[in-house]
Structures are given as structure tokens and as C-alpha cells.
C-alpha positions in Angstrom: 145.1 195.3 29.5 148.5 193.9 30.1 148.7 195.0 33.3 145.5 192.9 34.0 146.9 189.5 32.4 150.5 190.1 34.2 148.6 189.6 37.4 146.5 186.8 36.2 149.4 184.6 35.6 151.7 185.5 38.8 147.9 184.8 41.3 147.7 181.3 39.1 151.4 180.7 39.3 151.2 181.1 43.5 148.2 178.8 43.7 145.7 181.4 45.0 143.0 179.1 44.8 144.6 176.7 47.4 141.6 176.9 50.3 142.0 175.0 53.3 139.5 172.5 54.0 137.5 172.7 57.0 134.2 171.5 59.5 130.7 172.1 59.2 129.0 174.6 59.7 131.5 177.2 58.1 132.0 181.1 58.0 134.0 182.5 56.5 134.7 186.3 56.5 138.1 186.8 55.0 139.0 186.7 51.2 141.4 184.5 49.5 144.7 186.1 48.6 143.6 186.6 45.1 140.7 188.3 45.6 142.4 190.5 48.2 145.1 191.6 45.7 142.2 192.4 43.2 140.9 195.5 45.5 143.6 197.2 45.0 143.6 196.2 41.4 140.1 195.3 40.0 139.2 194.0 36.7 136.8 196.7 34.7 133.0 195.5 34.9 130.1 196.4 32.4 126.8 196.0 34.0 124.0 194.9 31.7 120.5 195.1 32.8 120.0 197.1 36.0 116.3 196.6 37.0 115.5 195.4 41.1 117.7 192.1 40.9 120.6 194.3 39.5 120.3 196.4 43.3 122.0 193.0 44.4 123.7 191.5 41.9 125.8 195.0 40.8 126.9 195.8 44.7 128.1 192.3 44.7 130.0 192.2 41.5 131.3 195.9 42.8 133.2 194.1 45.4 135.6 193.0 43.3 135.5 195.1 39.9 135.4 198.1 38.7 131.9 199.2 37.0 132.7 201.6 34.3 129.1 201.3 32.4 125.9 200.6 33.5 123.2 199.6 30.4 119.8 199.3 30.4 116.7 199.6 27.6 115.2 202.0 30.2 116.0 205.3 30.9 114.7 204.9 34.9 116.7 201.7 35.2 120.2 203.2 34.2 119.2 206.7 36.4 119.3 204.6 39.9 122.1 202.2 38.1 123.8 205.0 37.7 123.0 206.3 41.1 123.9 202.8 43.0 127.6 202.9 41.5 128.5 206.1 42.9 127.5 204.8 46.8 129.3 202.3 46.0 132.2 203.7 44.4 132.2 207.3 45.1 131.9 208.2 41.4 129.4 208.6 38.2 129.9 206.3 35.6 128.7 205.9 31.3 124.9 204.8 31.5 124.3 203.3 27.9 121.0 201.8 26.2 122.4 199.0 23.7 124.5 196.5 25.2 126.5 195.8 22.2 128.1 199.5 23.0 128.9 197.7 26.5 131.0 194.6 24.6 132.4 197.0 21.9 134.4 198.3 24.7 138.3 196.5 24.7 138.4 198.2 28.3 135.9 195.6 30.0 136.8 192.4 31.2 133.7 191.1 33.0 129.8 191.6 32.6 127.0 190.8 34.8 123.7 189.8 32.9 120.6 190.6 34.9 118.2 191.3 31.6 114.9 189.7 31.4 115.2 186.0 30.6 114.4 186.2 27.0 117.6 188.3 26.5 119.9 186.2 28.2 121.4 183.8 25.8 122.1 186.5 22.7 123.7 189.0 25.1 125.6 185.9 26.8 126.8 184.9 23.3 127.8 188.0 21.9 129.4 188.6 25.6 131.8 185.3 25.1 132.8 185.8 21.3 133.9 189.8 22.7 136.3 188.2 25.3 134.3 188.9 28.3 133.6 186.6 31.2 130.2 186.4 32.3 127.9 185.9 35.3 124.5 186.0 34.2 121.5 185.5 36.6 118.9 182.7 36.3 117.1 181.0 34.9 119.7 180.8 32.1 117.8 180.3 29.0 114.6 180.4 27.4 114.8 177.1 25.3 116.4 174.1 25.6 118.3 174.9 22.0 119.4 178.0 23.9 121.4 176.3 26.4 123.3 174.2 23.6 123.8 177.1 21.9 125.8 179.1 24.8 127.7 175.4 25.6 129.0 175.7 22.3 129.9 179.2 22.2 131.8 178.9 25.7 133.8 175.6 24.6 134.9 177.8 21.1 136.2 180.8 23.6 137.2 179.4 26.9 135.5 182.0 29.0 134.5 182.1 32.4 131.0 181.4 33.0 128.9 181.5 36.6 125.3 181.0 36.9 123.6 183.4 39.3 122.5 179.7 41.2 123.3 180.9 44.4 122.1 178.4 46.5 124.6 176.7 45.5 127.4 179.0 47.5 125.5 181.1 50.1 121.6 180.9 52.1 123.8 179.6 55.1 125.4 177.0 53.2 122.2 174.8 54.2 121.7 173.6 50.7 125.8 173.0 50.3 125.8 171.1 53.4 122.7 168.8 52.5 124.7 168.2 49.2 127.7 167.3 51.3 125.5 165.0 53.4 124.0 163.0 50.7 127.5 162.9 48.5 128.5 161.4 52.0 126.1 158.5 51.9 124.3 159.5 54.8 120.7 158.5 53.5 121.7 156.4 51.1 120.9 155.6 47.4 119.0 159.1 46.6 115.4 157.4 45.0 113.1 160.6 44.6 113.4 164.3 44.8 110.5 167.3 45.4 110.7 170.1 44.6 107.9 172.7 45.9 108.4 175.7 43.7 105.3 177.7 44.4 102.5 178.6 41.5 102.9 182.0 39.2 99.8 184.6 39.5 97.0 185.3 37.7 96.5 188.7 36.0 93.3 188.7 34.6 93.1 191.1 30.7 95.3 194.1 31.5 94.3 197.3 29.0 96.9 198.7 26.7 99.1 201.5 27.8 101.6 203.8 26.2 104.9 202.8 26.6 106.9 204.4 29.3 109.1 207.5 27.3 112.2 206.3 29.0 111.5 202.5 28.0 112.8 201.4 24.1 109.6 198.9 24.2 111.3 197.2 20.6 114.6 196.9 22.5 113.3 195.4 25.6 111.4 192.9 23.5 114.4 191.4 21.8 113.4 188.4 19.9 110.2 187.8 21.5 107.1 189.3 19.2 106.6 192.8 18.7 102.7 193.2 20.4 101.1 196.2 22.6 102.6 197.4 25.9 100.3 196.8 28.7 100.3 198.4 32.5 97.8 199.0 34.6 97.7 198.9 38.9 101.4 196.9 38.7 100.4 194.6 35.9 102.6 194.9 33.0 104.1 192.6 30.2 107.4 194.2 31.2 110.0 194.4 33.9 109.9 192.1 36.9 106.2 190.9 35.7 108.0 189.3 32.8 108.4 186.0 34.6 104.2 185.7 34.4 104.9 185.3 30.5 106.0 182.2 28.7 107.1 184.4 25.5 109.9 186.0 28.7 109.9 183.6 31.0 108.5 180.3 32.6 106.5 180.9 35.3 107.8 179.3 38.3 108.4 176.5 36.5 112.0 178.0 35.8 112.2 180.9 38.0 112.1 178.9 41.3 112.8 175.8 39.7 115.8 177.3 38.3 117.5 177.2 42.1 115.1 174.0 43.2 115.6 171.3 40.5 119.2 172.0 39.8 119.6 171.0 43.4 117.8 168.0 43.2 119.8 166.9 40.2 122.6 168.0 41.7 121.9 165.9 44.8 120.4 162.5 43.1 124.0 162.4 40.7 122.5 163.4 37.9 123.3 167.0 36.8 124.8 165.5 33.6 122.3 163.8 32.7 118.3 164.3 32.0 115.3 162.1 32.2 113.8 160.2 29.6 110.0 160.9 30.4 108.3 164.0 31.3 104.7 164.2 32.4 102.3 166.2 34.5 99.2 168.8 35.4 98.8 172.1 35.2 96.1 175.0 35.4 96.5 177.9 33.2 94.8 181.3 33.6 93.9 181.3 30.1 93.1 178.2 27.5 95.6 176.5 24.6 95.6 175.3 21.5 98.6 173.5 20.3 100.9 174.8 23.1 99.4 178.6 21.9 98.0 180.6 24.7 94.6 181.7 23.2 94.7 184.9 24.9 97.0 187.9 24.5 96.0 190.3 27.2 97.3 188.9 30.3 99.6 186.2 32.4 99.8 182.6 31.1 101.7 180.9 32.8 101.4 177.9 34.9 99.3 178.6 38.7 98.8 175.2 39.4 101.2 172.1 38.9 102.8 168.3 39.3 105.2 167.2 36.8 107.1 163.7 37.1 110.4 163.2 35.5 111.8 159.8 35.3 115.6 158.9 34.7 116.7 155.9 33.0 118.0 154.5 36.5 114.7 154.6 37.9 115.3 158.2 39.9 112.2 160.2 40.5 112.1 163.9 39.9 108.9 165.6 40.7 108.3 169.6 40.4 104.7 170.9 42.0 103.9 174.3 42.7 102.7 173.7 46.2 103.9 170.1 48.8 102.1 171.4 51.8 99.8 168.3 51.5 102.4 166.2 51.3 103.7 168.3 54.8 106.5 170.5 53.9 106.8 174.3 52.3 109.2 176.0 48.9 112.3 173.3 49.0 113.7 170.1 48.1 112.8 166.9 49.9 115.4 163.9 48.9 114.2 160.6 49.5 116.9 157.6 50.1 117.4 154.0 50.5 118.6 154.8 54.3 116.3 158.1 55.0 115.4 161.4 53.7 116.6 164.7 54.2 114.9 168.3 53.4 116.4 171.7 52.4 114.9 175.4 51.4 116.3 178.3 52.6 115.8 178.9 56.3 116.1 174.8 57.7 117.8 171.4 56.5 115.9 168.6 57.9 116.1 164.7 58.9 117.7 161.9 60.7 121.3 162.3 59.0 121.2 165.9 60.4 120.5 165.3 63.6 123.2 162.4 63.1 126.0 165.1 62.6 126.3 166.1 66.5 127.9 162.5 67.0 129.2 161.9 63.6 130.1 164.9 61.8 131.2 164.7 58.1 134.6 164.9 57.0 136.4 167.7 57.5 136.9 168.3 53.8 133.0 167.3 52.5 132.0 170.8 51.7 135.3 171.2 49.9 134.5 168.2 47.7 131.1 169.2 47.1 132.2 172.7 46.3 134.6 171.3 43.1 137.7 171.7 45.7 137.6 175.4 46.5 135.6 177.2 49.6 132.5 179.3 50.2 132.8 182.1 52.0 130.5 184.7 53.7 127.3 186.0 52.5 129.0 187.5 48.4 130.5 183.7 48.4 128.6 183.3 44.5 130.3 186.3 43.3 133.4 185.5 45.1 133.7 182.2 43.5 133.2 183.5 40.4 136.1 186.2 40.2 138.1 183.3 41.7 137.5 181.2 39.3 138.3 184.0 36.7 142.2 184.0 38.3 142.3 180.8 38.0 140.1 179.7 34.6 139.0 177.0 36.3 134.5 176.3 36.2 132.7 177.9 38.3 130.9 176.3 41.1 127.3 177.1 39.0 128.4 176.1 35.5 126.7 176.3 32.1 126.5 172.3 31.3 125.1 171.6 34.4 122.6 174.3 34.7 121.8 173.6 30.8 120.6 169.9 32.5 118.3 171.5 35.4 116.9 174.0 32.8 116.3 171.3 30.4 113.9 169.2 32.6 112.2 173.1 33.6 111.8 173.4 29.9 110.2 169.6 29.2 108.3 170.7 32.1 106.5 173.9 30.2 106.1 172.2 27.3 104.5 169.3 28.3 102.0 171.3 30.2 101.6 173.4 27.6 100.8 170.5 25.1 99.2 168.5 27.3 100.5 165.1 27.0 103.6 163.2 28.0 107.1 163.5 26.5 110.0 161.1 25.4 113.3 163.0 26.1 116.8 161.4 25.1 119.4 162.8 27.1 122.5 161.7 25.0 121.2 163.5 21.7 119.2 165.9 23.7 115.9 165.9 21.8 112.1 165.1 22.4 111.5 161.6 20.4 108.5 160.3 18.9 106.5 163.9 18.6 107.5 166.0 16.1 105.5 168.9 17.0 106.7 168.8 20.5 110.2 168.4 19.6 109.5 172.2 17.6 109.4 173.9 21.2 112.9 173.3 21.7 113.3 176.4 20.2 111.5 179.7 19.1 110.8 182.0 16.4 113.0 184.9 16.4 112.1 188.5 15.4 114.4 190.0 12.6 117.3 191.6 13.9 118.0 189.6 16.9 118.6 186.1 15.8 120.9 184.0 17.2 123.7 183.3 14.7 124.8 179.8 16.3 124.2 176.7 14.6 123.5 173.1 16.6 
């Protein structure tokens, strides 16, 4: 792979990720000089995890690697994997089943990681300590030890890690700008966020099922408990259905609040940080006993919510599954000493934006806000993240500060869960005052696929 670190060190010896700074609103549809030197000589890309996220998470990666392997615990997943690479690339690549055949590969520089939640930290882990660089969708983690376990792993290996945040690059850089806005004082001291993050379904019992003969049911389950497959009229415990089950997932909770409450903390200063209460609501579609859903057979997490998360400078955080009362949809409101300001995905709202016609921002505020580099067009994640491999500098959606958002997600589930408030300290990074809260942190894991990282 010399060939590959050769031109590593002449793109970060020319500057290539010297962007100019520019005006708001921004497009962008030309790629940086290192990126343009990497079509004609890509970095070799090991896809892990190829279900319906993969369809746009692969293409994207594909723009500026090489996919030699596609891997996937079922047989139909790899098939269209498989089948998506040569559109893309105009040939047939290795599909494999076990992602560790993926990282014993010396041959691969980068992998994308677009498994079910549950599997995300091991593979992440076992990614960095083989010398990859990783992008792996959100939410990151499954537990809040998770996240300190990949922080640690990353610092030891010095690998490149993006979070598949995207928010934070693309979606018309509306949520960008608002950050730009706010870091610009425009509405003042940021008070209060809201985030509206929508509720998860209800299932009601699904039956028992076989397990699919192309799906390695043991496999897919990981460390989660081995228990019956279940299927019946698109109900399942497996594939995108996954996020309806805390032993996968976290409802909404983390799947939406994954993109929605790392913006808010991103926006109120306080993505390095975490709050030092947690509290809330919730409806379940099925009862629980010590945090322990009491039923088996179907979806449990959270429909209904409100959660409030207090920081020790006063900042409010709240997280509900529906606003519409309070007269907005799925977004963030921010609420400042000098006005407020909302953002989702199709507006950004308020008195400082109307504001910009006569007083734009700075020429360089989305720079700034974007850790000095600069978005562009609609694969602007992705981009940023190959970037950022050139140059080994953090990613625009980094581990520690994505660790922080998940955290307060997490505190989120598990005080629901338990019904009753929590203490959190966000210097030690541990529930005080309740020992059997402070034991969801983390989770049982099946033989075989433990976690060998020590906190």
C-alpha cells in the first residue's frame, strides 16, 4: 500500500484541505483537489452491512473508493450489495458473511458500518485496532460504556472516524447555517432546545417464524440474546424493524434523536459536555419491571415521550416524540436570550433569519462552524470524511462529540425505562446515587462476542 501512503503525504504536504471561505447560502459542486486526485486513484473500501441504508451509504462511499467486498449476515443483503457495486462500478466484487474476513484483509483501507445498532461498536473496534478508517452510520452505540469504549480505542490508533450525522454537512445546509447563526450571536445566550423526534410503533405479539435460509440468525444477533426469530405481515425482530427493539436499538429515542439532539447540543455549546439530570414520560407498548420489558413477542420501545435534561449552567434540553402542541413538526427549536430560531429538514425559521437579507453573516461563518473546511454538494458527509482521511484531521461528525448526544439519548431510555429520575456526572461519566441505574450503562454480552476493552 505504499503507493497509497506516497500520495497521502504529497496531498497533506500541498495543503489540499485549504477551502476558501464563502457566503450563505452555499453550493458547491466541484471537489477539492484531493478528492479529485483520488478518482483516478481510490483508496480500497470494505462494505460492512448492506441492508436499505447501505443503497445510500455504499454509492456514496463509491465516489471516492474502491469497494472490493461487500459483507453481510444475509445472503439477500450481499446478492443486491453485490449487484449495486457493479452499476456503480462496472464490475462484480467478493460478497462475504463474517466481517472479520472484511478486516483480515491488508488490502482495505476504509470500511463503511451500516449493521444494525447492536453491532456497531465491536465491528467499529475491531475495524480501528486492523488499521482501517471508519464511517459508521448512527446512532453510534448501544450503551453509554460503548461509546467510551470506541473513544478509547480510536485515541490508542489514531484512525479516522466519521459519524453518519449528516445533518451536520448536507439537507441544504439548513441545519449548518442555523449553527452558524447562533455561533454568531444572532439570538443570543442559547436557554432551551426541542427536539421533536417522532414516537416508535407498536407491533402488537408477532408469531414465531423460521429463520430466513439466507439469514445466519446467531450472527445477526451478535451480542444481543439468542431468542426466536419472528416475522409475520412486515413485523420482524430483524432488519430495519430492529430500531422497534431496545435489545437493537432505541426507539426514536436514538434513531431520530441521534441527528436531533446532537444538534441541539451542538447548537447550545455543549457537545462536550452532558447534563446532570435526566427525567421524563413515556408510554410503552408492553409493561416493565426493573427496566425489563415483560414481554418478549413484540416492539418495546418508547411510542409516547418528554424527557428534560438539565445542564449544570442552567441550559434546557427537552426530547418529545411529538411538539405539534407546542406548534411546530420533527426538528429542533432553540430558544435565546435575544429570539429563537427553528431547523428540521425542509425550513430554518425566525427573526435572525429573516435578519440575514440586511445583515448577512460573515463570509467565513459556515467555515468556522464546519471546523475550518467546506461542505459541498449533496455527498458533502462522505466528502468530508475522505478529506479528512488525507489530511488525519477529525471529521466534521466526530466520536467524542457524538459519544455526548448519544449519552443524553441513552439517560433518556433508561430513565423511561426505570421510571424515575437520574443524576448524571458528566466529568466521570456515570449515573450517581442509583446503583441499579448506573448497571444500564452497559449490557450483558453473549459468549463469543464480547467486547475486549476495558474502561
Amino acid at each position: 500500500m505504499s503507493h497509497r501512503r506516497d500520495r497521502r503525504e504529497f496531498l497533506r504536504s500541498t495543503g489540499a484541505a485549504a477551502l476558501a471561505a464563502v457566503s450563505m447560502p452555499v453550493v458547491f459542486p466541484s471537489l477539492s483537489p484531493a478528492l479529485a486526485r483520488m478518482r483516478s486513484d481510490k483508496l480500497r473500501l470494505g462494505c460492512i452491512g448492506t441492508g436499505s441504508r447501505w443503497d445510500g451509504v455504499g454509492p456514496n462511499a463509491m465516489a471516492f473508493a474502491d469497494c472490493v467486498v461487500v459483507c453481510d449476515a444475509d445472503g439477500r443483503h450481499r446478492a443486491k450489495a453485490q449487484q449495486k457495486v457493479r452499476e456503480v462500478q462496472g464490475r462484480d466484487v467478493e460478497a462475504v458473511e463474517d466481517y472479520r474476513s472484511v478486516l483480515d484483509r491488508d488490502d482495505i483501507d476504509v470500511v463503511t458500518i451500516v449493521t444494525p445498532d447492536h453491532w456497531h461498536t465491536k465491528i467499529a473496534i475491531d475495524a480501528l485496532r486492523a488499521g482501517k478508517d471508519v464511517y459508521c452510520e448512527k446512532p453510534l452505540t448501544l450503551t453509554i460504556e460503548e461509546g467510551k469504549q470506541i473513544i478509547k480505542v480510536l485515541e490508542e490508533t489514531g484512525r479516522v472516524f466519521q459519524v453518519g450525522t449528516q445533518q451536520r454537512s448536507e439537507m441544504g445546509l439548513l441545519f449548518l447555517r442555523a449553527i452558524a447563526i447562533i455561533q454568531d450571536g444572532r439570538i443570543g445566550e442559547v436557554r432551551k432546545a426541542t427536539c421533536a423526534v417522532g414516537g416508535a410503533p407498536s407491533s402488537g405479539p408477532i408469531p414465531k417464524a423460521n429463520v430466513p435460509s439466507e439469514l445466519n440468525w446467531d450472527l445477526w444477533l451478535g451480542q444481543a440474546p439468542m431468542v426466536d426469530y419472528r416475522e409475520a405481515q412486515g413485523r420482524t425482530r430483524c432488519h430495519y424493524e430492529f430500531r422497534w427493539w431496545y435489545e437493537y436499538s432505541g426507539g426514536k429515542m436514538t434513531d431520530w434523536g441521534a441527528h436531533h439532539v446532537d444538534i441541539a447540543q451542538w447548537g447550545m455549546g455543549l457537545d462536550h459536555t452532558g447534563p446532570v439530570s435526566v427525567e421524563g414520560t413515556a408510554e410503552h407498548p408492553v409493561a416493565y419491571v426493573n427496566g425489563v420489558p415483560q414481554a418478549d413477542d413484540q416492539y418495546n420501545t418508547a411510542t409516547k415521550f418528554e424527557i428534560q435534561c438539565r445542564f449544570a449552567g442552567g441550559q434546557e434540553l427537552v426530547i418529545r416524540d411529538d411538539a405539534s402542541d407546542l406548534g411546530f413538526d420533527n426538528g429542533v427549536l432553540f430558544e435565546g436570550s435575544q429570539g429563537r430560531l427553528f431547523v428540521n429538514r425542509g425550513k430554518l425559521t425566525g427573526k435572525a433569519v429573516d435578519e440575514l437579507a440586511d445583515r448577512p453573516l460573515p463570509e467565513d461563518a459556515i467555515t468556522k462552524a464546519y471546523k475550518g473546511k467546506t461542505p459541498q454538494g449533496g455527498n458533502a458527509h462522505m466528502q468530508n470524511f475522505f478529506e479528512c482521511i488525507e489530511t488525519r484531521e477529525n471529521p466534521i461528525s466526530d466520536v467524542w462529540t457524538h459519544h455526548r448526544a448519544m449519552t443524553t439519548c441513552h439517560l433518556a431510555n433508561i430513565a423511561i425505562r426505570l421510571g424515575r429520575p437520574l443524576k448524571w456526572n458528566p466529568e466521570t461519566q456515570h449515573i450517581e446515587g442509583d446503583d441499579a441505574a448506573a448497571a444500564w450503562e452497559r449490557r450483558t454480552q453473549r459468549a463469543g462476542y464480547e467486547i475486549d476493552v476495558q474502561i
